[in-house]
C-alpha positions in Angstrom: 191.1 -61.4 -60.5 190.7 -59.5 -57.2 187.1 -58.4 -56.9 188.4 -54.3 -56.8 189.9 -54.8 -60.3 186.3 -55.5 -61.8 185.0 -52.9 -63.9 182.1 -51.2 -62.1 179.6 -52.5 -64.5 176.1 -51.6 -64.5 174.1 -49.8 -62.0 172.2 -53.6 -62.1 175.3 -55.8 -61.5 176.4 -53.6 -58.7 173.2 -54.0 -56.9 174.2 -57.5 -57.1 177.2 -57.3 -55.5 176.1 -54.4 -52.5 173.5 -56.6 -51.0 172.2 -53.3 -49.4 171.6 -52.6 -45.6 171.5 -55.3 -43.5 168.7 -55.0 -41.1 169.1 -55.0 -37.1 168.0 -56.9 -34.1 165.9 -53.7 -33.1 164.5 -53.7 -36.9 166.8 -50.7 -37.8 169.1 -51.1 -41.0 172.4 -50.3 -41.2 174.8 -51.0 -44.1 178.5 -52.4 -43.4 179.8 -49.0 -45.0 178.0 -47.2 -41.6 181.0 -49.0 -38.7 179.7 -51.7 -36.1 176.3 -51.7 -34.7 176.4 -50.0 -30.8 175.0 -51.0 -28.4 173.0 -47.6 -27.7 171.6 -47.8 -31.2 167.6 -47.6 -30.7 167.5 -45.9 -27.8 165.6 -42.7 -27.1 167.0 -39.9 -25.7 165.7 -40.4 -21.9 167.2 -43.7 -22.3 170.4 -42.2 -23.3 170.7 -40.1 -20.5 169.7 -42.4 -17.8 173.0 -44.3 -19.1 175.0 -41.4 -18.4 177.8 -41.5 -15.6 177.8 -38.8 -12.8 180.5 -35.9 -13.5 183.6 -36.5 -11.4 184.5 -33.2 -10.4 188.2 -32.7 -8.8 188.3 -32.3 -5.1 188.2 -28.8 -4.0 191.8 -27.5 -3.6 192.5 -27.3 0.0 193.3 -23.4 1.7 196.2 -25.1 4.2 199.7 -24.4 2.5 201.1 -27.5 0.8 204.6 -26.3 1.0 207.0 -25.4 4.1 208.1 -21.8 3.3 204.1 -21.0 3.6 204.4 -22.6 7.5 207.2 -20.5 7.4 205.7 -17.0 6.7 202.9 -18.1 9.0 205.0 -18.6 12.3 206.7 -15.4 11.1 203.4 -13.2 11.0 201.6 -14.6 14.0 206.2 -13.8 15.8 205.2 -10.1 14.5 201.7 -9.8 15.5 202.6 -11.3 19.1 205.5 -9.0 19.6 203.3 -6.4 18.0 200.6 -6.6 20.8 203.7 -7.0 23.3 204.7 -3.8 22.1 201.2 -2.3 22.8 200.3 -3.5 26.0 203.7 -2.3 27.5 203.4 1.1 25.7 199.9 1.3 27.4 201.4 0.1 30.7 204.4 2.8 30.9 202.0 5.8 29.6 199.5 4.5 32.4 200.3 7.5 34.7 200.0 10.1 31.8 196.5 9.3 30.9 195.4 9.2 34.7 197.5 12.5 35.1 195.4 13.9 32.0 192.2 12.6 34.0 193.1 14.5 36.9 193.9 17.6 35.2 190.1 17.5 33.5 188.8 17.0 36.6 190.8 20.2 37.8 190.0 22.3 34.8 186.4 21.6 35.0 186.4 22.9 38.3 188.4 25.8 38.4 186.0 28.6 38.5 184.1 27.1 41.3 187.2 26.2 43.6 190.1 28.0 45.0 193.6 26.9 44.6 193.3 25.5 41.2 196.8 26.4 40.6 198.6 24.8 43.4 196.2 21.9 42.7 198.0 22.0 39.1 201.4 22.1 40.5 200.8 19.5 43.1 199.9 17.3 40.1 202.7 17.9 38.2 205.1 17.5 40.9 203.3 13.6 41.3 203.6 13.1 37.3 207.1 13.9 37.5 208.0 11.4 41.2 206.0 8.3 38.7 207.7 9.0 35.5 211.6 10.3 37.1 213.5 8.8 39.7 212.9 10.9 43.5 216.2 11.8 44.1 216.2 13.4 40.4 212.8 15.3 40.9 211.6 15.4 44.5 213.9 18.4 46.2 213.3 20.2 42.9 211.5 23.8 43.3 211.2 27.5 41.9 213.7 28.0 39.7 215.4 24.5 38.9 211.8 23.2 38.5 210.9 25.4 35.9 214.1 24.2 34.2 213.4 20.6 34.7 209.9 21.3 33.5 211.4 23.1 30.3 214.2 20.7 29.7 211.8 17.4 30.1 209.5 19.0 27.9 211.7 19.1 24.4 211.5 22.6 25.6 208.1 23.2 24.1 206.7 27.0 23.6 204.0 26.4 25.6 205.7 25.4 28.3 209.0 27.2 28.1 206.5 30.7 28.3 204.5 29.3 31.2 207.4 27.2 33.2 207.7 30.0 36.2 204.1 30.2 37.2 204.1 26.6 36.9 207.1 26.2 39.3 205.7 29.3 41.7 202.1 27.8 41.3 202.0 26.3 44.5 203.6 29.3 46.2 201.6 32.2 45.0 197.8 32.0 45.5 197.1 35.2 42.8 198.4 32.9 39.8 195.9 32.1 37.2 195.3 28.4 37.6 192.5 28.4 34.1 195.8 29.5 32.2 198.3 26.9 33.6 195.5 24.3 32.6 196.7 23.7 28.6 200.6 24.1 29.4 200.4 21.8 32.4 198.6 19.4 30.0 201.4 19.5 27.1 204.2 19.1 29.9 202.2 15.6 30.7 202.1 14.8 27.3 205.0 15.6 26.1 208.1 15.4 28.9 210.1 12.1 28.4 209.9 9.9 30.6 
C-alpha cells in the first residue's frame, strides 16, 4: 500500500513519518515542504545588494533620422531656406537705389529751411531714381508735363502723388515752389513707383 493511502493516524505517528526541518550548512532549518535551499540563503541585506548586477539601461535613441523620407524633408527645407535667402539678398540688391534715394531725400528734408533750392534738389533726385530704376531712353528726355504723367503712372497713381505730380515735374524750373511740401510725395513716388 502506497504510503498516501495510509490513514493519517495520530498526531504521534505522523511526527514519525515528517522527520521535521532538516537543518542547513549555515545552521538555518528548512523543511523539504519550503523548495531547494539558494544559494543567497543567510545572507544579510548588504550582502544581497553587493550581488546585485548594474541596471542595463537602453542606449539613448539617436536625434539623426533613421529613415530616408526624413533626409528627404531635410534636403527639402535647407532647398527652401537657400532659395529663401536668395530671394532676400536679390530683393535687397534691386531695392538698393530706393533706400539710398530715401537717404538722400532725409538729408534734403533736414536741410531745407537752412538751404535754398530744396525743390530742384528734390527733382534732381527724382529724376536720378527714375535713370537707376527705368531704362534712359524711357525716362531721360522726360520733362513738365509727360514727367508728371510718368511720375503718376509709375506710381499706381497714388493720391499723394497724383495731387503733387506738377510741382514735382516744374520743381526744378520754378525757384518759388515749396520744396518742405514736395518732401513726403517725393518720398512715396520712391517707394512706391515700380520699377
Amino acid at each position: 500500500m502506497a504510503e498516501r493511502d495510509q490513514p493519517l493516524g495520530t498526531a504521534t505517528e505522523r511526527r514519525r513519518r515528517d522527520p521535521g526541518p532538516t537543518p542547513s550548512p549555515d545552521g538555518t532549518s528548512r523543511t523539504a515542504a519550503e523548495g531547494p535551499v539558494s544559494q543567497y540563503d543567510g545572507l544579510n541585506l548588504p550582502q544581497l545588494l553587493d550581488r546585485m548586477h548594474e541596471l542595463v539601461l537602453p542606449e539613448p535613441v539617436s536625434w539623426i533620422p533613421q529613415t530616408p523620407g526624413w533626409w528627404v524633408l531635410l534636403a527639402w527645407l535647407l532647398a527652401m531656406a537657400a532659395f529663401g535667402a536668395w530671394q532676400i539678398g536679390a530683393y535687397r540688391h534691386r531695392n538698393r537705389y530706393r533706400r539710398e534715394a530715401l537717404r538722400r531725400l532725409a538729408m534734403i528734408e533736414s536741410q531745407a529751411g537752412r538751404r535754398p533750392g530744396t525743390a530742384a534738389q528734390i527733382a534732381g533726385l527724382l529724376k536720378r531714381t527714375a535713370l537707376v530704376a527705368y531704362p534712359r531712353r524711357q525716362v531721360a528726355n522726360l520733362y513738365g508735363a509727360d514727367w508728371a504723367q510718368f511720375l503718376c503712372q509709375s506710381a499706381n497713381d497714388d493720391a499723394q502723388v497724383v495731387a503733387a505730380a506738377h510741382n514735382l515735374a516744374m520743381a526744378a524750373y520754378q525757384p518759388d515752389v515749396d520744396g518742405a511740401a514736395l518732401c513726403q510725395p517725393a518720398r512715396r513716388w520712391i517707394q512706391l513707383h515700380r520699377a
